[in-house]
C-alpha positions, 0 to 999 in steps of 0.5 A: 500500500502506498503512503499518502501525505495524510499518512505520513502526517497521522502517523509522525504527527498525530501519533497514530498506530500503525497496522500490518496487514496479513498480505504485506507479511505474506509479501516479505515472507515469500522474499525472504524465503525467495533469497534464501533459496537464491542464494545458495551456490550464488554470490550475491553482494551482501549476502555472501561477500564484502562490502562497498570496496570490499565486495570483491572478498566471498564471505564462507556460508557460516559467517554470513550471520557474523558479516550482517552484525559486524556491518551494523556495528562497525557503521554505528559511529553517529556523532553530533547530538542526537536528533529530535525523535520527531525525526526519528519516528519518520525515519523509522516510518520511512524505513518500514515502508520501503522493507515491507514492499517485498524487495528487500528479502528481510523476515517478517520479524523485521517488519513486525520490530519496526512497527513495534518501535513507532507504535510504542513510542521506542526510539533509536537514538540516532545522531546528526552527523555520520551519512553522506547519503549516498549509500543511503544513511547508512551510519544513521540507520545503523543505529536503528538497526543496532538497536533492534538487535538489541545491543543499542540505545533507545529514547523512550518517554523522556528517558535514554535507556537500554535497547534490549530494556525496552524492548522486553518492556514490551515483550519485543525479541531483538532482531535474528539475521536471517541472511542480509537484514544488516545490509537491508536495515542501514542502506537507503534513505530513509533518514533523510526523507523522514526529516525532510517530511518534517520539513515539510509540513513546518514548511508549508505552515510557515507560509500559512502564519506568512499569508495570515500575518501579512493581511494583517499587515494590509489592514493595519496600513489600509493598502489599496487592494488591487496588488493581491486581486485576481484579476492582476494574479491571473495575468501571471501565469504562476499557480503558487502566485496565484494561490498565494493571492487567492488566500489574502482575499479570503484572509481579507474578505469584509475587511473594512481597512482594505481600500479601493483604488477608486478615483478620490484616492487621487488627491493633490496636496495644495500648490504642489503636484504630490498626491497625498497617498503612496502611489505603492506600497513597498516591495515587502507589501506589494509583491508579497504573492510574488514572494511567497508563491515560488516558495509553496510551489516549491514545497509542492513540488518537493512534497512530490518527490517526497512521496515518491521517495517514501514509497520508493525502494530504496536498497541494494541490492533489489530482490526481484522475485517476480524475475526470480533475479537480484538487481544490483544498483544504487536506488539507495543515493539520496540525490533527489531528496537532497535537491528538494532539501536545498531547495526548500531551505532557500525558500525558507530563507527567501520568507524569513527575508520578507518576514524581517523586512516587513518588520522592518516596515512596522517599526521605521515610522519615516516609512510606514508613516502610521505607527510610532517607532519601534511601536513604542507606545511610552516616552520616547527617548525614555521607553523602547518599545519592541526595539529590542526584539529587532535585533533577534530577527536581523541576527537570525536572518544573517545566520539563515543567509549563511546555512543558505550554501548547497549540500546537493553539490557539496560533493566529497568522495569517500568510502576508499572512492567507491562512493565517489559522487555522494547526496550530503541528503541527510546534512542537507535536510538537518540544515533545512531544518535549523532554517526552519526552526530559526525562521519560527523565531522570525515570524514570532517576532513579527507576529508580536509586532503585527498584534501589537500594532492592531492594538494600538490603532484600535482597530479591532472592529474594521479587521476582516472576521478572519484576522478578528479571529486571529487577533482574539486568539493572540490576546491568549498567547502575548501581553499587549504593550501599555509603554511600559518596558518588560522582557519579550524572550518568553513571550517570544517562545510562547509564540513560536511554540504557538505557531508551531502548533500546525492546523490539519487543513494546513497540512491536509490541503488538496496540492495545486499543479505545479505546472500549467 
């Protein structure tokens, strides 16, 4: 069965438990049965010999066992911190999908262990560096595999506790090798794709809090609408442009700030030849469907390839049963989920830029000519105001620009040269995500800025019910100004964490086309 995006997000999310049905184990169980029978009188790389620049040396058949462990422990050399266990829950979940497909020849018990470890919370400690992606995550899944065995280390409940503890909490025997399970376990890419999942999903929720704040923005300046309107959109060609200005309009709709480009809007001031309104608003402003539609399309187009690769085989070599063969390749190199990881990383970057500079805007009252500086709302000169908060924001930013360089083409050639031409996929999906999360700290402090802004025009009664909604919902997650200066850090985290906590229409929403 092919995994949805639904399914991913239900299970690594929601925490939902997992199933297996009796035709996936009767599917496993026929490869597995299939290769121990292939392999007798063959050579079959993994199975029988060495491995990567090794795979010239025949392994004796009694050693077969003895070769699959010493490829697990000898590959468990992760360092670095460990990763979050939201990552490795997807991991672990990206992992059984592509085992259970059959073209692997792991036992059932494999199968099963997996299942058992997300759906009773048991997980691997894997750490953030080690994988170049290319022979799949291979140091990163080691630790899982290392951990089924029951010779690893698990985090479970708050806890880093030993494997094989956990594992007899539950009644789970560690994994017995029943010919290539180490070869099948570590290779492939399963850690990258469940980190860039993750990615994913706070992606697309970044843009969402981007469109919500930035029509507040629109009311909080009273723009002129004709910028984010269909009929201009539609002349773009640009389905994320599109969808993008599609979503103001709905934030925006029965707003009584939103002005209309009408006629009397075009005053002169007395004896001179300057119209009293901005002509345009800033580029921050004005262009924001233009800004944020290429960064969702491109979240749409790497949730493609993510679902592809979730539901992909990703292991050397393929146990084809159908042929009664063994295909030997390289379905384990990570470079498409490497490209999207860059890719979405940039986009990422790109909205935490228009984030910083339309707080940039909120607070320099020789441009916005409406709020007072920095939103301070004491004595100024005496007072700051939200002045600090800036500072965060501007130093975050620089830190996004510089994570901003490529692992996709970070080529480093490794592995006695036998992986001469490597993914980075897993650095790549790390890093991505250290933009993310910083990028949450960003629009936090302009979802302060914005709120505030709202409160001190007082005018809570023109917004569109949408954005009221959003402002009634914001006076239980920040304290409002009064020009008295107070520490905003853990107002600041209360609002990330807020934002983190994604809507499943988010998530959930029917993809547009990327293409036209």
């Amino acid at each position: 069965m092919q995994l949805t995006h639904e399914e991913v997000y239900n299970v690594v999310f929601k925490k939902e438990k997992l199933n297996i049905s009796y035709d996936e184990l009767e599917r496993t169980n026929s490869s597995n049965v299939f290769i121990q029978n292939h392999a007798k009188g063959k050579i079959i790389y993994g199975v029988n010999t060495g491995f990567g620049p090794m795979a010239q040396y025949v392994i004796n058949d009694t050693q077969q066992k003895e070769l699959q462990l010493n490829l697990i422990r000898s590959h468990c050399s992760g360092s670095g911190d460990m990763i979050d266990p939201l990552f490795i829950r997807a991991t672990l979940l990206a992992r059984l999908n592509s085992l259970k497909q059959g073209y692997s020849g792991v036992s059932n018990q494999t199968i099963l262990i997996l299942r058992d470890f997300i759906n009773y919370e048991i997980y691997p400690v894997i750490y953030q560096h080690g994988g170049v992606g290319a022979s799949g995550d291979l140091v990163q899944l080691s630790h899982i595999a290392l951990s089924m065995i029951g010779e690893g280390e698990v985090y479970h409940k708050g806890a880093i506790l030993p494997s094989r503890q956990v594992m007899e909490q539950f009644g789970i025997a560690p994994l017995e090798i029943s010919l290539r399970e180490g070869l099948a376990l570590i290779n492939g890419t399963s850690t990258m794709t469940g980190v860039g999942y993750v990615n994913l999903f706070y992606g697309k929720n970044l843009v969402d809090w981007m469109v919500k704040l930035s029509a507040m923005m629109y009311e909080v300046f009273s723009v002129f609408d004709d910028f984010f309107s269909e009929e201009l959109n539609a002349t773009k060609k640009h389905p994320g442009q599109q969808y993008i200005a599609e979503q103001l309009r709905d934030q925006l709709k029965e707003s009584k700030s939103i002005r209309k480009r009408v006629k009397k809007n075009y005053v002169f001031q007395k004896e001179t030849n300057v119209l009293e309104n901005k002509m345009q608003e800033y580029y921050s402003i004005r262009c924001t469907p233009q800004i944020l539609g290429p960064i969702y399309d491109t979240l749409l187009y790497a949730e493609g390839v993510l679902n592809s690769e979730i539901n992909s085989v990703s292991d050397n070599p393929i146990i084809h049963e159908e042929t009664e063969n063994v295909f030997h390749g390289g379905n384990f190199h990570g470079d498409y989920v490497s490209l999207e990881m860059d890719k979405i990383k940039l986009a990422i970057i790109k909205l935490s830029i228009l984030s910083e500079r339309q707080l940039n805007y909120l607070f320099n009252e020789k441009i916005n000519r409406t709020l007072p500086p920095f939103l301070n709302q004491g004595v100024l000169g005496l007072n700051l105001g939200l002045q600090g908060t800036q500072f965060p924001a501007t130093s975050t930013v620089s830190e996004n620009m510089t994570l901003g360089s490529s692992n996709y083409i970070n080529n480093i050639s490794t592995n006695g040269d036998n992986q001469d031409v490597v993914s980075m996929g897993t650095n790549a999906a790390l890093i991505a995500n250290r933009v993310i999360k910083n990028t949450y700290e960003v629009v936090a402090i302009q979802y302060m800025a914005v709120m505030n802004a709202v409160n001190y025009l007082k005018i809570e009664d023109k917004l569109s019910p949408k954005n009221r909604e959003l402002f009634e919902d914001a006076k239980s997650v920040m304290p409002f100004s009064d020009g008295q200066d107070v520490t905003h850090y853990k107002t600041l985290r209360t609002i990330k964490e807020h934002l983190l906590k994604m809507e499943e229409a988010t998530v959930n929403e029917p993809p547009v086309p990327v293409f036209q």
